[in-house]
N, C-alpha and C positions, 0 to 999 in steps of 0.2 A: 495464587498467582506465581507463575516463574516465565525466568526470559529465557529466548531461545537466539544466541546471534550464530548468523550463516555467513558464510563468504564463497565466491566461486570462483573459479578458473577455469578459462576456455585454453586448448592449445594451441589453435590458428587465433590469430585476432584480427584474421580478416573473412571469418568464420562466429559470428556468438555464439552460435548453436553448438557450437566443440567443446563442451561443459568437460573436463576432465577430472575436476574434483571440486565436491561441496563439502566446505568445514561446517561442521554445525558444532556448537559448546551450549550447554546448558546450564542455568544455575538458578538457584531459588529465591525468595522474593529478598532476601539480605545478599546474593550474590557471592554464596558460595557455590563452587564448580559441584553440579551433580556429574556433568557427561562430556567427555569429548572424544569426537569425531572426525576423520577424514574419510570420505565417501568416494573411494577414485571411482572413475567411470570410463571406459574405452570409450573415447571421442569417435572412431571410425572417419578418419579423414587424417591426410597429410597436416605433418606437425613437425616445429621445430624443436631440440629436446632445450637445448640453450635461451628458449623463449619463447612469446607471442608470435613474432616475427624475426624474420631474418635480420640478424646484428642490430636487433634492438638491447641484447645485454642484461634482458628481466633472468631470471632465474627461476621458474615454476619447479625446481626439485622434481621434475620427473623421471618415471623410471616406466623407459619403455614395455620392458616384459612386463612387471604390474600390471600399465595398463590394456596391455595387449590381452591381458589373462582377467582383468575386470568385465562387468556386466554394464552393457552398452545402456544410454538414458531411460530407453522408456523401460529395462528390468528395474530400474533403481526408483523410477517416478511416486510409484504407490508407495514410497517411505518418505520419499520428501514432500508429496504434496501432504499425504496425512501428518506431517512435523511441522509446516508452516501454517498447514488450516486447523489445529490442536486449538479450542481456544482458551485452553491452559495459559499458552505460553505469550507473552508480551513479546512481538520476533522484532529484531534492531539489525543492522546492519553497517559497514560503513561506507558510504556514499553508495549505498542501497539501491539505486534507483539502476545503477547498468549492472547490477546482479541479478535484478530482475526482469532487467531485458532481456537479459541469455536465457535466463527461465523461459522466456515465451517465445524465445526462438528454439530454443531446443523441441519444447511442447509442438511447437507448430512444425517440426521438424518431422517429428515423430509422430504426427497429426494424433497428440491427444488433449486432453481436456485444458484448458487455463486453470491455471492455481490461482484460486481466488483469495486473496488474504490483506489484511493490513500490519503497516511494519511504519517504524522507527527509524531516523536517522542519528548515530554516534559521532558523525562528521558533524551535521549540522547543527546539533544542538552543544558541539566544542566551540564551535566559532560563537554560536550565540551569548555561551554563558562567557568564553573570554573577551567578548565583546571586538572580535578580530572580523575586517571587511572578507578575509582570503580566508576560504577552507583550508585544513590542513593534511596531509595524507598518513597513513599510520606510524609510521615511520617516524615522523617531528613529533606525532603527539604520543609515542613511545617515549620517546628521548626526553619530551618534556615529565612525562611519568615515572622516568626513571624503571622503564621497563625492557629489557631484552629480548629478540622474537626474531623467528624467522621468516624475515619478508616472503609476501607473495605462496605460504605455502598457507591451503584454505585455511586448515584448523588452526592455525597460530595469528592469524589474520582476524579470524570469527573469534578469539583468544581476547586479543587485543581490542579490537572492539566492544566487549563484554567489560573490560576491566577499563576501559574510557565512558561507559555509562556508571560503572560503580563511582567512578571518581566525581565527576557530576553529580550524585546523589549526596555523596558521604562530604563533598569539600559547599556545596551550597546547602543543604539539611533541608532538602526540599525532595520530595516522592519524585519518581517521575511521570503523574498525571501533572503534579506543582510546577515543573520545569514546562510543560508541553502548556502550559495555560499561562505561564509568568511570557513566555516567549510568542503567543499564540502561534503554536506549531501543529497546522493542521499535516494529520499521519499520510504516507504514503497509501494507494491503494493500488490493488491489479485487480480487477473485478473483467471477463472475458474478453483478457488480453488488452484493456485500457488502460494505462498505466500511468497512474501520476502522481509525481513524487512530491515526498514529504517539504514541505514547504510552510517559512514563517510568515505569518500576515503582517505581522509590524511594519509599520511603511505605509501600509496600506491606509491611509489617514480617514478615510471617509466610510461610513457604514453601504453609501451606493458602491463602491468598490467592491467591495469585503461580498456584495451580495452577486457583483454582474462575475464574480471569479466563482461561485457557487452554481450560480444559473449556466455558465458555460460548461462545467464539470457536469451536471446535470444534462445538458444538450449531449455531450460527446457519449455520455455511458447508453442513453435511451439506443443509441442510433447499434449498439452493440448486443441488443434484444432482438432476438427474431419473434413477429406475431405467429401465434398458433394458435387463435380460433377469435371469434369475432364479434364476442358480447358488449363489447365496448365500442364499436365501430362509432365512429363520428361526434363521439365524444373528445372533450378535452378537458383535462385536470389541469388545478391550480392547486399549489400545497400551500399550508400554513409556513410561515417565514422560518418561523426556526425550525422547520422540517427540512428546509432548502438547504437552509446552513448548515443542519445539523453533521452531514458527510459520513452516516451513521450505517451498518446494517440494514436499522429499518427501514430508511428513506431508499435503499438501493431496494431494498424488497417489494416498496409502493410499486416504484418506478419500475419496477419487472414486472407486478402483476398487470398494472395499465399496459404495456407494450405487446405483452404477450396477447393481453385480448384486443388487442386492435386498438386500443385508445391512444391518444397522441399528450403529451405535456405542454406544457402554456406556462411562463411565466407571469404575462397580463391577466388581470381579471376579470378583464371585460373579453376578453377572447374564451373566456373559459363558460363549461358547460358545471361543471361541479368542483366542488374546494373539496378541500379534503384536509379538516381540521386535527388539532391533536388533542390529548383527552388532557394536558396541563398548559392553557397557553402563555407563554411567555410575555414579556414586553415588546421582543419582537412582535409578536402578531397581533397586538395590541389597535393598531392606526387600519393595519389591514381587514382585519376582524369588522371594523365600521363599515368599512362601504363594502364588505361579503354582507353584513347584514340588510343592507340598504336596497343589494342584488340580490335576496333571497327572497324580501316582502314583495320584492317588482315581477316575481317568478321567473328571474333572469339566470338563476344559479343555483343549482341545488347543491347543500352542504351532506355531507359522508364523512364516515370515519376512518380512520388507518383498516378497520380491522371491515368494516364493509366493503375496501377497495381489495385486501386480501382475499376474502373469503368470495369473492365478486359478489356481493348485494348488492347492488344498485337500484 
């Protein structure tokens, strides 16, 4: 395993799509520096050199001719998206989530594919572990590190945020799946241009909560599946619980093969045509699991597997 932290810069900021440079920094699973990067990229649209915006006062270090003489987003695309989808790499960010916006603005700019990937937030899991209501920007949690950097330029940005996940590792001696599960920090995700960010459950008091914020994430991604062909027509699936929750690879790959053949998802059991069980069930599915069997003996629900919804057996 090794981490990958990125940071971006647009040159308009009334523009996201003006991606003008991606820092990426790499390092291995102790958090020594294998790689560091700055990826400029010709934005190709009006830009302030002095910042985002007019007499906003940011500082992106640009340098026009550079960019002028750089390869515009979609030459540079097929290295970044193959560095974020690697799944070597654990990818982190800080405050992660409007760097990935730009990502899919740009993408959609350039009408190519979504980067589909899951990432980390170095923002959110500093507030968490110092138990702080306000996020902090890199800047104060430099200073609190005792680290020196130059704002706002990617790589030293994707720098710093590397070395604020090491610190969280080394100063609580906990991994960082230990952190992400001590804080219940479910990961960000961008699965075709859906994007929702990494976010703590704590608060969340109730297991009904914890599950209608699962079911609605599920709702939003189906609707992001185009149908292309129709063995499943008029069918509707229901998952085992901790499939729902799980927010995993496989649960997105169920829910892509039901969409794509015409099949619809269902939270309710009693709306549903087939469950679609896991081969280790949990406690979660434990309660659910009774009246799927009660709906099975009645010939009200037929039960399938992950891998018969995959392979379409039905």
């Amino acid at each position: 395993m090794k981490y990958l932290a990125f940071d971006i810069e647009a040159a308009n900021g009334y523009m996201p799509s003006s991606i003008c440079s991606i820092g990426v920094v790499i390092a291995d699973e102790q958090f020594n520096i294998l790689s560091r990067e700055n990826i400029w990229i010709n934005p190709k649209t009006k830009y302030n050199l002095n910042g985002t915006r007019a007499n906003v006062g940011i500082d992106l270090h640009l340098d026009k001719e550079l960019l002028d003489a750089s390869p515009d987003f979609k030459e540079v695309y097929p290295k970044i998206s193959a560095l974020l989808t690697d799944p070597q790499y654990v990818v982190l960010g800080h405050a992660v989530d409007s760097d990935v916006r730009m990502l899919n603005k740009a993408c959609e700019r350039y009408r190519l594919p979504s980067i589909n990937f899951e990432f980390i937030c170095s923002q959110l899991l500093y507030r968490l572990y110092k138990d702080e209501k306000e996020v902090k920007g890199l800047s104060k949690i430099a200073d609190e590190l005792g680290v020196t950097f130059c704002q706002h330029n990617s790589e030293e940005d994707a720098y710093v945020s590397m070395l604020t996940l090491k610190y969280l590792v080394s100063d609580s001696g906990l991994t960082v799946d230990q952190l992400l599960e001590k804080y219940h920090v479910r990961k960000g995700t961008n699965h075709n241009f859906a994007l929702f960010r990494p976010a703590s459950l704590t608060g969340q008091v109730s297991k009904k909560k914890m599950t209608q914020v699962a079911i609605d994430k599920i709702k939003e991604y189906v609707t992001t599946v185009k149908k292309t062909s129709g063995e499943y027509n008029n069918i509707a699936f229901c998952l085992a619980r901790s499939l729902e929750l799980s927010d995993s690879t496989e649960l997105y790959a169920v829910l892509k093969s039901i969409v794509k053949r015409g099949g619809r998802y269902t939270a309710k059991l009693f709306k549903g045509n087939v469950y679609v069980q896991v081969s280790s069930p949990t406690d979660q599915d434990v309660m659910r699991e009774k009246r799927v069997a009660e709906l099975h003996e009645q010939g009200l629900l037929r039960v399938v597997t992950i891998q018969d919804v995959l392979e379409g057996k039905l």
